[in-house]
VEXPAMI-592274 format. One record per residue: residue number from 1; residue in one letter; x, y, z of N, C-alpha, C in turn. Coordinates in nm, 2 decimals, padded with zeros to 4 digits, always signed. Layout:
N
NUM,a,X,Y,Z,X,Y,Z,X,Y,Z
...
END
This chain:
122
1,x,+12.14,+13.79,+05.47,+12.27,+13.73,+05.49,+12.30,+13.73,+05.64
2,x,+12.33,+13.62,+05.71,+12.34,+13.59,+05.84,+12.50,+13.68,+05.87
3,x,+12.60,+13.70,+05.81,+12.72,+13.77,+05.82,+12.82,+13.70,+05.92
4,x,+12.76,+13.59,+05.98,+12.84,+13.51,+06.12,+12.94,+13.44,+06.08
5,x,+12.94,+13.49,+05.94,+13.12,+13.38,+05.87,+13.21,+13.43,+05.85
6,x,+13.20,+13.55,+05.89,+13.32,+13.68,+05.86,+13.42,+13.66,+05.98
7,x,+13.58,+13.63,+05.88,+13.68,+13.58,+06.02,+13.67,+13.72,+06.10
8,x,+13.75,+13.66,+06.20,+13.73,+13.75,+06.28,+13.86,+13.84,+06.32
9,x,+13.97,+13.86,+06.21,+14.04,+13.97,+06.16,+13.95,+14.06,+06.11
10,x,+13.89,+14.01,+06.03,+13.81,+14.09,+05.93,+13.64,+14.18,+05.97
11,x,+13.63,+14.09,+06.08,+13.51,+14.15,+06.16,+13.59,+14.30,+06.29
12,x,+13.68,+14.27,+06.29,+13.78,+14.36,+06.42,+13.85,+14.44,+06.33
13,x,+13.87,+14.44,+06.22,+13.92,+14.55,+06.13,+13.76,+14.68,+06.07
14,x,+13.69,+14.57,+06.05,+13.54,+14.70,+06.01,+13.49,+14.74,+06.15
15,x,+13.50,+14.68,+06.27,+13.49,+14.75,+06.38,+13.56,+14.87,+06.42
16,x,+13.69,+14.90,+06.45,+13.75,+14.97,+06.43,+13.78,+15.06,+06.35
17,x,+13.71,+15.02,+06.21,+13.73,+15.13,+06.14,+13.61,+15.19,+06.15
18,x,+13.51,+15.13,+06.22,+13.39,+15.26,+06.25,+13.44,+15.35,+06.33
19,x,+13.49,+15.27,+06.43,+13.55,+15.36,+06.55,+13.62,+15.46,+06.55
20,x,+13.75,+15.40,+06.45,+13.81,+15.53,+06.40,+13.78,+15.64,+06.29
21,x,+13.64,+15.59,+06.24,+13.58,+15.75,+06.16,+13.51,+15.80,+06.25
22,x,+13.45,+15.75,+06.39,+13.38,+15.85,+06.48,+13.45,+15.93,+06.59
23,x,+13.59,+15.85,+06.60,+13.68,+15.96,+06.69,+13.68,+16.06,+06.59
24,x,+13.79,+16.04,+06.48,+13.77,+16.17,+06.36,+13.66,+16.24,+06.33
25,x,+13.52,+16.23,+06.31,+13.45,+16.29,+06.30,+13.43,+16.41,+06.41
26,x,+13.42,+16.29,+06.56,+13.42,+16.40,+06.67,+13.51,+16.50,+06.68
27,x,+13.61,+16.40,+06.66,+13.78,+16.58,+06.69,+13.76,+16.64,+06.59
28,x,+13.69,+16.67,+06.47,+13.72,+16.74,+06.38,+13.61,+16.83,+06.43
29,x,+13.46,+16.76,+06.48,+13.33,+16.86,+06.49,+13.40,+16.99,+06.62
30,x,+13.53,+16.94,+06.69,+13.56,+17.00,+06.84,+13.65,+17.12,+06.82
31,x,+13.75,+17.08,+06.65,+13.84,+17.18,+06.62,+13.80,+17.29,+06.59
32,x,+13.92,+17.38,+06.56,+13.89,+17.52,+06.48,+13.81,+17.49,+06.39
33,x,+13.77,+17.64,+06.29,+13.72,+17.59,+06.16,+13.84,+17.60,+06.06
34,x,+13.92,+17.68,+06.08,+14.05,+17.62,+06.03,+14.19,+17.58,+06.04
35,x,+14.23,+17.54,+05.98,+14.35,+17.47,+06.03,+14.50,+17.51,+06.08
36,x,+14.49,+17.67,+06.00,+14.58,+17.80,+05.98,+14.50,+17.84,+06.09
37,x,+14.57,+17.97,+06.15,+14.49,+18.11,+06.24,+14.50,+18.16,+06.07
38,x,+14.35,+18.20,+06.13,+14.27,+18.29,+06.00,+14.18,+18.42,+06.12
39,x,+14.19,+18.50,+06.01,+14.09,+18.61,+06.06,+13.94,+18.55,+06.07
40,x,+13.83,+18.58,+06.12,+13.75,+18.58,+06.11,+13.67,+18.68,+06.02
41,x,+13.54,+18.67,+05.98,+13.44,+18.79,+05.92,+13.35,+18.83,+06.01
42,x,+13.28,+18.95,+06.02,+13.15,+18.96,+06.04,+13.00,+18.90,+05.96
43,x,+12.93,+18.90,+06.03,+12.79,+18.84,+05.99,+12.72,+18.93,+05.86
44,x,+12.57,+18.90,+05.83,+12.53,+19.00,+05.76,+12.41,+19.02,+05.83
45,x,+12.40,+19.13,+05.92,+12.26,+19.18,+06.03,+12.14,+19.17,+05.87
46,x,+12.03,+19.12,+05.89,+11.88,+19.12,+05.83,+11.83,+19.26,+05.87
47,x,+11.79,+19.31,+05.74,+11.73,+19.46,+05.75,+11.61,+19.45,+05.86
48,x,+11.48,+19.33,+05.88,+11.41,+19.38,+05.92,+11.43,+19.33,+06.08
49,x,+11.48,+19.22,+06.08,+11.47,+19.14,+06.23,+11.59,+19.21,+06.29
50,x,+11.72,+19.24,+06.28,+11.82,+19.29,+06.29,+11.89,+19.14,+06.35
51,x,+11.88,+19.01,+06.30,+11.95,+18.91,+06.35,+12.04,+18.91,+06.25
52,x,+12.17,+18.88,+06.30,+12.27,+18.80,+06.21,+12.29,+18.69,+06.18
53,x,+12.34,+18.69,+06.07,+12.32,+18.57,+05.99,+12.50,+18.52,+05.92
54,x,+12.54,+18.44,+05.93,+12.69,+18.41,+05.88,+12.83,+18.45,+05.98
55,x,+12.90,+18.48,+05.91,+13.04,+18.51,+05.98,+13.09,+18.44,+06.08
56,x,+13.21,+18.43,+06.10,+13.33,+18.33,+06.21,+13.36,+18.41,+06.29
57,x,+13.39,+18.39,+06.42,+13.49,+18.40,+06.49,+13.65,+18.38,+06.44
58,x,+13.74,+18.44,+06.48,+13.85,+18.41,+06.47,+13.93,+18.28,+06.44
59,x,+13.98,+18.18,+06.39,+14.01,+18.05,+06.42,+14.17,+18.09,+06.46
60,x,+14.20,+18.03,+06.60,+14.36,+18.01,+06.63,+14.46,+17.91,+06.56
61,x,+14.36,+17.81,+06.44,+14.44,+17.73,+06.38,+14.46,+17.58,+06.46
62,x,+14.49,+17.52,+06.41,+14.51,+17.37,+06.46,+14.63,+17.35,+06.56
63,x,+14.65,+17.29,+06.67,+14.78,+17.29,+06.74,+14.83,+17.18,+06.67
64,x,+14.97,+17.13,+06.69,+15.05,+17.09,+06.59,+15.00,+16.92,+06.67
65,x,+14.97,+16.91,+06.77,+14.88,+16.76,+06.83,+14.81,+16.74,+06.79
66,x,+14.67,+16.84,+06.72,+14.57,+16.82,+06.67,+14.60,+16.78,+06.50
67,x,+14.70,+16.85,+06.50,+14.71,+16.76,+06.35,+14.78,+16.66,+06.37
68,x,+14.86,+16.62,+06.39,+14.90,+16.51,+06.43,+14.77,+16.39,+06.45
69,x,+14.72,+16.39,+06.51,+14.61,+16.39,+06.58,+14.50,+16.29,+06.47
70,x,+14.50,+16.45,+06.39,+14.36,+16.39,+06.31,+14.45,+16.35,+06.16
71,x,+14.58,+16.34,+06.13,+14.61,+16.28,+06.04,+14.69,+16.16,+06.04
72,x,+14.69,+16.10,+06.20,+14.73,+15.98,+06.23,+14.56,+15.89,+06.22
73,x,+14.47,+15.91,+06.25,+14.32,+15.90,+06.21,+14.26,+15.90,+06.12
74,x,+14.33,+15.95,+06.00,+14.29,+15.95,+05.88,+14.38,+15.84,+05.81
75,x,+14.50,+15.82,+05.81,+14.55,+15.71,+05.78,+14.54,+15.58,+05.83
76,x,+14.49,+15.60,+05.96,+14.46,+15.46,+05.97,+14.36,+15.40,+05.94
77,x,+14.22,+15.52,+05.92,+14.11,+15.52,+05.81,+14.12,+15.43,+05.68
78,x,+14.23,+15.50,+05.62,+14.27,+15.44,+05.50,+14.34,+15.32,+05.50
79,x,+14.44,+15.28,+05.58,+14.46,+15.18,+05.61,+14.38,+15.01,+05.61
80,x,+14.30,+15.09,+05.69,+14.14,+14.98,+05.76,+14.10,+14.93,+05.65
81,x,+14.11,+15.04,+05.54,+13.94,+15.05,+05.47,+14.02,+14.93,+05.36
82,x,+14.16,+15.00,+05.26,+14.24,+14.90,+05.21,+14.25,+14.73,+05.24
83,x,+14.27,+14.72,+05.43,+14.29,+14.56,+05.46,+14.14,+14.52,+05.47
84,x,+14.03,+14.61,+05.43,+13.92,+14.56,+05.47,+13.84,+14.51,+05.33
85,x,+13.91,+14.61,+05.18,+13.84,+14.57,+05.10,+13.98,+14.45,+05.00
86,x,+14.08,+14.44,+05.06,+14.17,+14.36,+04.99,+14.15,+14.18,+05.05
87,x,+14.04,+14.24,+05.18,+14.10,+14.08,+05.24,+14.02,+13.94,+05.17
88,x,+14.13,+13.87,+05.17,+14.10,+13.73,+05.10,+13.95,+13.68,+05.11
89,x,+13.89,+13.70,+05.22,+13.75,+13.66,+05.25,+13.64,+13.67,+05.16
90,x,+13.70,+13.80,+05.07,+13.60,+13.82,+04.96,+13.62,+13.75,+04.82
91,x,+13.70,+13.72,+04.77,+13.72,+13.59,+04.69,+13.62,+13.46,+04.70
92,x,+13.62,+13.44,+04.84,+13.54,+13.32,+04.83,+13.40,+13.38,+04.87
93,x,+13.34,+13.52,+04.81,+13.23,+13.53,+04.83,+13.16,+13.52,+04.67
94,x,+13.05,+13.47,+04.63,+13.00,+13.51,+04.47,+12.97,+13.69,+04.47
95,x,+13.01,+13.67,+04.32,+13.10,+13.80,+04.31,+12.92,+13.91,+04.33
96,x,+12.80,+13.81,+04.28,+12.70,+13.91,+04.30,+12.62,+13.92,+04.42
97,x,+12.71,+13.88,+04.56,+12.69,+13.89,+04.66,+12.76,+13.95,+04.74
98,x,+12.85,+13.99,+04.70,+12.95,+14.10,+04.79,+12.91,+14.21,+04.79
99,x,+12.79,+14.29,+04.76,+12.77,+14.41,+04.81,+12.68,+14.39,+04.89
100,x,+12.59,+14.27,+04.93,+12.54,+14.25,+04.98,+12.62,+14.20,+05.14
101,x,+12.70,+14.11,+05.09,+12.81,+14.08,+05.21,+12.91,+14.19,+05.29
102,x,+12.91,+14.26,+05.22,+12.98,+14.40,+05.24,+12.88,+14.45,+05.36
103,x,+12.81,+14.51,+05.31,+12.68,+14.56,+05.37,+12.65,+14.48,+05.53
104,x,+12.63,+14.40,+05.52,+12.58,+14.30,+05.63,+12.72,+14.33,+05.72
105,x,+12.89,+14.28,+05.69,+12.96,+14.35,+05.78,+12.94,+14.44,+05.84
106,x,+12.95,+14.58,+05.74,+12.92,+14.71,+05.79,+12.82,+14.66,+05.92
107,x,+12.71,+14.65,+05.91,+12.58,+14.65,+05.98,+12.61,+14.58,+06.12
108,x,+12.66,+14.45,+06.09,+12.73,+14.40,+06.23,+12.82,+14.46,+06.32
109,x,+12.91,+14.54,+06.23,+13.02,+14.57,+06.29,+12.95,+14.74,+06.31
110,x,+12.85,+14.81,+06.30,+12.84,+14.90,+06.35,+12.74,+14.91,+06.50
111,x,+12.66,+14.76,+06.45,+12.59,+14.72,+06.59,+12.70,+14.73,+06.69
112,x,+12.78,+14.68,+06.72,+12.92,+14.70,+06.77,+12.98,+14.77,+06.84
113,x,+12.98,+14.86,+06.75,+13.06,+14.99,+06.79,+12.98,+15.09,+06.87
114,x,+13.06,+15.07,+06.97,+12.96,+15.22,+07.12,+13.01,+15.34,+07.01
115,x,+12.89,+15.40,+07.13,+12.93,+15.58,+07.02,+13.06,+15.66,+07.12
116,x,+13.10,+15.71,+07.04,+13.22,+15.80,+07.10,+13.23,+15.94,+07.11
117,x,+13.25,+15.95,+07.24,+13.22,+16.10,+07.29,+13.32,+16.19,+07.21
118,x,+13.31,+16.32,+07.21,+13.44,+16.40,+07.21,+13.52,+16.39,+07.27
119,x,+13.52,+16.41,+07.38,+13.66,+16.38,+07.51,+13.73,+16.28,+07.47
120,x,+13.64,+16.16,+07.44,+13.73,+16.01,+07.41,+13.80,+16.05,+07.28
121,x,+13.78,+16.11,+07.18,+13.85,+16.12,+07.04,+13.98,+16.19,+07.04
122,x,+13.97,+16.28,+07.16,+14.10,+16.38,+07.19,+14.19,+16.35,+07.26
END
């Protein structure tokens, strides 16, 4: 499927919504591991090697921008994903070709999308 007939609301909305699952993915790979300040554990040292294996560091918890942050990201996730699977465009596709036309967006629209650093997600 050539995919070059997808308007181009609808090509700049799956764009973006790549975009905005890779800032989220990065801010989330950058945060605490949790969201609260939580204690941490210790590891469990290996009888013979004496390496450790498991346990956290302390988490300070999320600052109140980072949630902000990653739950303004997440809704507009959701948002995207809604005007992307409601939009009119798919109506006029046969119905046993829209996973196929689906697909082919994705694929254009992720050719697309530069990768996003951490810094840029924050």
């Amino acid at each position: 499927m050539a995919g070059t007939d997808f308007p181009d609301d609808l090509r700049t909305a799956q764009t973006r919504l790549h975009q905005a699952t890779s800032e989220l993915a990065a801010l989330c790979r950058a945060l605490p591991w949790s969201v609260e300040p939580m204690a941490g554990w210790p590891g469990t040292e290996h009888p013979h090697t004496g390496e450790v294996t498991g346990g956290r560091e302390d988490s300070p918890g999320w600052t109140e921008e980072q949630k902000r942050v990653v739950k303004r990201l997440r809704m507009e996730c959701t948002d995207l994903s809604i005007r992307i699977a409601s939009h009119p465009y798919w109506d006029a596709v046969e119905a046993e070709k829209r996973v196929e036309a689906r697909q082919a967006l994705k694929a254009e629209a992720r050719s697309a999308t530069p990768a996003i650093d951490v810094t840029t997600a924050a």
